[in-house]
N, C-alpha and C positions, 0 to 999 in steps of 0.2 A: 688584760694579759700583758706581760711584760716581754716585747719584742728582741729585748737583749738578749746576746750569745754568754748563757751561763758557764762557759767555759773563761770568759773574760773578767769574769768578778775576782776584787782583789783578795776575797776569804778563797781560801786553798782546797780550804772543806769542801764550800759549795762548785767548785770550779771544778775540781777533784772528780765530785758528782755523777758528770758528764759521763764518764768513763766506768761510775761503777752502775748507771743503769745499761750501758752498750752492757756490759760484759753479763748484765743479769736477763736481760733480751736474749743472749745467746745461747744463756744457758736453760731460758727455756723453750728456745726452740729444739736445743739439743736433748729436752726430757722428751718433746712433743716428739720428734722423730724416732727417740731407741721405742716410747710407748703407743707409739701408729696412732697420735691422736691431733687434732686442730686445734689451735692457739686463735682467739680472736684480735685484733690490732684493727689501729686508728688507720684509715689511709685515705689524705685529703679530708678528714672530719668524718668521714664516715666509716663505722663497724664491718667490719671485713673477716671470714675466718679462712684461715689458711691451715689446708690438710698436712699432713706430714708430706706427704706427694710434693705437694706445693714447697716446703720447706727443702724439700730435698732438692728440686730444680732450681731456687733461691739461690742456695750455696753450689751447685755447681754451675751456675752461671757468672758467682763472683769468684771460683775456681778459674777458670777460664777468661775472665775477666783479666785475673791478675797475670 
């Protein structure tokens, strides 16, 4: 596995990237919560499913965050 920040690479595409799986992350947490269902994700290497519940405390803690 390659340790580099793929945000750093000098193709625009791939750098680009970054940005378009945030934003596809988001949006399916935002299907998982309108449809009350759990999303499974990596966390530390290992399989994790987070509820909508879950998701919903997610985002209002980085509400509150900001």
């Amino acid at each position: 596995m390659n340790p580099k920040d793929i945000r750093t690479s000098s193709d625009p595409d791939l750098a680009g990237s970054y940005d378009a799986m945030l934003r596809a992350a988001r949006s399916a947490q935002d299907l998982a919560i309108r449809t009350n269902t759990g999303i499974v994700v990596a966390v530390d290497g290992k399989l994790v499913e987070l509820t909508a519940a879950d998701l919903i405390k997610v985002r209002e803690q980085e509400t509150a965050d900001n």
